[in-house]
C-alpha positions in Angstrom: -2.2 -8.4 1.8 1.4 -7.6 1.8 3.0 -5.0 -0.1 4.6 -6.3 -3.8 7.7 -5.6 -4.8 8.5 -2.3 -7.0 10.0 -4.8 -9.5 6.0 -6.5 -9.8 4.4 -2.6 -9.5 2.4 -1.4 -12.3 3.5 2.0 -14.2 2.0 4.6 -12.8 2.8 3.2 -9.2 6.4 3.2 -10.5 5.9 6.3 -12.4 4.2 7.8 -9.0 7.9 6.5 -7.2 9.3 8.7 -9.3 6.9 12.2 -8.9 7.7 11.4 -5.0 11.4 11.3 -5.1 12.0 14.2 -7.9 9.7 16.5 -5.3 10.9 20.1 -4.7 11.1 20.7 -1.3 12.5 24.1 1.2 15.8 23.2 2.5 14.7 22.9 6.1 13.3 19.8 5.0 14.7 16.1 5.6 12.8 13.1 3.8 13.5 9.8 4.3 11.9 7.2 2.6 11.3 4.0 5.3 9.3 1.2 5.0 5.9 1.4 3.8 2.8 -0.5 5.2 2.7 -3.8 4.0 -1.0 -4.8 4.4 -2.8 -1.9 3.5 -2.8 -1.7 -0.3 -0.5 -4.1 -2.7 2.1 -1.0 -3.1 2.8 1.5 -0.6 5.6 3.7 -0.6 6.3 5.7 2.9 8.5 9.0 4.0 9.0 10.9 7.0 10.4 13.9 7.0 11.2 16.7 9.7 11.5 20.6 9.6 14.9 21.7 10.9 15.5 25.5 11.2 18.4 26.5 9.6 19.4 29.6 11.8 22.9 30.0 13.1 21.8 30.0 16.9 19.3 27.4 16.2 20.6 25.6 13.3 19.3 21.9 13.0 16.5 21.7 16.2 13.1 19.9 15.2 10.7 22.5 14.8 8.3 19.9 12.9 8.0 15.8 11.8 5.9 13.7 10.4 4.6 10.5 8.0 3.5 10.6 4.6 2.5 7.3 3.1 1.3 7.0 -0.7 -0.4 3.6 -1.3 -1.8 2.5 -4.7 -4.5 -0.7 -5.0 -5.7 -1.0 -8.4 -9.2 -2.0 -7.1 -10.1 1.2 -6.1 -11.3 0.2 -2.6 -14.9 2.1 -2.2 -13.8 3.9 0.9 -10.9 5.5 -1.2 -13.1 6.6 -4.2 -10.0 6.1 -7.0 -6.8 3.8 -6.7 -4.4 6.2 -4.5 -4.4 7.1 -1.0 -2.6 9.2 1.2 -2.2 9.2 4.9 -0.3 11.6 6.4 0.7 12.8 9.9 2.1 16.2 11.1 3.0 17.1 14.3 4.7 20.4 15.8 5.1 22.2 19.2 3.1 25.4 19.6 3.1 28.1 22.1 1.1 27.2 25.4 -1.0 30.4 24.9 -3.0 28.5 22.2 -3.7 25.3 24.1 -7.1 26.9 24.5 -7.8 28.4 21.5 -11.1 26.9 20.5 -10.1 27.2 16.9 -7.3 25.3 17.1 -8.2 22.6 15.6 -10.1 24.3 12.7 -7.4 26.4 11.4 -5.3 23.1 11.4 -7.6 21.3 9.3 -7.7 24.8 6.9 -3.9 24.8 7.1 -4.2 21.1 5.0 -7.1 22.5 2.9 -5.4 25.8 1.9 -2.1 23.5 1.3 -3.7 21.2 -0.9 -5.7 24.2 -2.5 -2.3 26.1 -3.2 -1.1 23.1 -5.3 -4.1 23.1 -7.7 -4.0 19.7 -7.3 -7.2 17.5 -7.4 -8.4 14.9 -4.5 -11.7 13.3 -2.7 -12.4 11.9 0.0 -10.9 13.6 2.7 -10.6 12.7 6.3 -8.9 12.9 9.0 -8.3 14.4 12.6 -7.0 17.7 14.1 -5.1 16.6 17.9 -3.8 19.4 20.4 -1.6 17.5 23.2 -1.1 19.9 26.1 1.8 18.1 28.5 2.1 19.8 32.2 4.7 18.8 34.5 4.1 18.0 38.7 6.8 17.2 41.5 9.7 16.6 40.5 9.7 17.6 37.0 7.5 21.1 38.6 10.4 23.6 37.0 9.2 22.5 33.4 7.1 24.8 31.2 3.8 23.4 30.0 3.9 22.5 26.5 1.7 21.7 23.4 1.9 19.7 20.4 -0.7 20.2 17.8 -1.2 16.7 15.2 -2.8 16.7 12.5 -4.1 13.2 10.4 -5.4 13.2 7.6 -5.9 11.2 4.6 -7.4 11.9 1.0 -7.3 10.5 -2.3 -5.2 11.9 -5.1 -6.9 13.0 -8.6 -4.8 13.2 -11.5 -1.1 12.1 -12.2 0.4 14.9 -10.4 1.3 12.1 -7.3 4.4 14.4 -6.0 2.3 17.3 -5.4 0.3 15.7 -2.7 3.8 14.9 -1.0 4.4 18.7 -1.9 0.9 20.0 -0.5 1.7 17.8 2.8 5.2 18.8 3.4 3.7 22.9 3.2 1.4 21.6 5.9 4.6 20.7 8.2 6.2 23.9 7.2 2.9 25.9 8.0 2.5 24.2 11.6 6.6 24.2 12.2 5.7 28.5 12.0 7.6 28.9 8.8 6.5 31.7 6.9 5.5 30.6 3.0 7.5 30.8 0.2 6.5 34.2 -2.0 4.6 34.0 -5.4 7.2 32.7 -7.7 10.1 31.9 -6.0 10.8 27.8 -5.8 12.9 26.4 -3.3 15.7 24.7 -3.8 15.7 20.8 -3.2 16.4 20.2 0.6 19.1 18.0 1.9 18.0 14.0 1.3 19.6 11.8 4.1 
């Protein structure tokens, strides 16, 4: 099944296009939108976006990346339990003292719970995996420090209309594991730069 175009979408897919693209995002964020899936769902929309800190020393380097697609298939496949879905990816490096932190992979998972939870925004049918990737280099490459990515997939489906707010809940998630501290009670940040 490949993707229709926007021209052919249904409302609240276009209306969903725009909850996506008029998000409020931290300005160490970067989406982009790329191109969506094409045989997942009739409309897909897809964005990656990457946490750059905005220090003067450090100003620019990745601290965090990842994929969040949004599809739509108004037959409400059963897996899915509604007609949205969103599958995400998040990946950040970590310090090597946690590579054996047997909790890793549970506080990831609560990081995506509590992020989603924050947004009072409604969704079902959650799933998805928590991944630590520990890297160690041998002869030639001995000098190099051991290093660790933690990546974290997941997938739910989105209840109600407020479609930018899952893009919002997921790009807290990046933030969260890129070791950004959270925004305080109140205060909204400013949109980030779009490339």
């Amino acid at each position: 099944m490949a993707t229709r175009s926007v021209s052919d979408a249904p409302p609240e897919f276009t209306q969903a296009l725009l909850d996506l693209r008029g998000a409020r995002l931290r300005p160490e964020v970067r989406l982009t939108e790329v191109p969506a899936p094409t045989r997942i769902a009739p409309y897909a929309v897809a964005l990656t976006a990457e946490v750059v800190a905005t220090g003067d020393a450090d100003d620019g380097d990745e601290l965090a990346s990842g994929r969040f697609v949004l599809l739509h298939d108004p037959s409400a496949p059963e897996p899915w339990e509604g007609v949205w879905r969103a599958v995400t990816f998040a990946r950040a490096e970590l310090e090597p003292e946690v590579a054996t932190d047997p909790m890793l992979g549970a506080v990831g998972w609560s990081w995506l719970v509590d992020s989603l939870g924050a947004r009072d925004i409604g969704y079902t049918a959650e799933a998805g995996t928590v991944t630590r990737v520990v890297s160690e280099s041998f002869a030639g490459l001995a000098d190099r420090e051991p290093t660790v990515e933690m990546e974290v997939r997941a997938s739910w489906t989105p209840v109600g209309q407020d479609l930018g707010g899952h893009l919002s809940a997921w790009v807290d998630l990046l933030c969260t594991i890129a070791g950004l501290p959270p925004l305080p009670d109140g205060v909204t940040a400013l949109p980030g730069q779009r490339r």
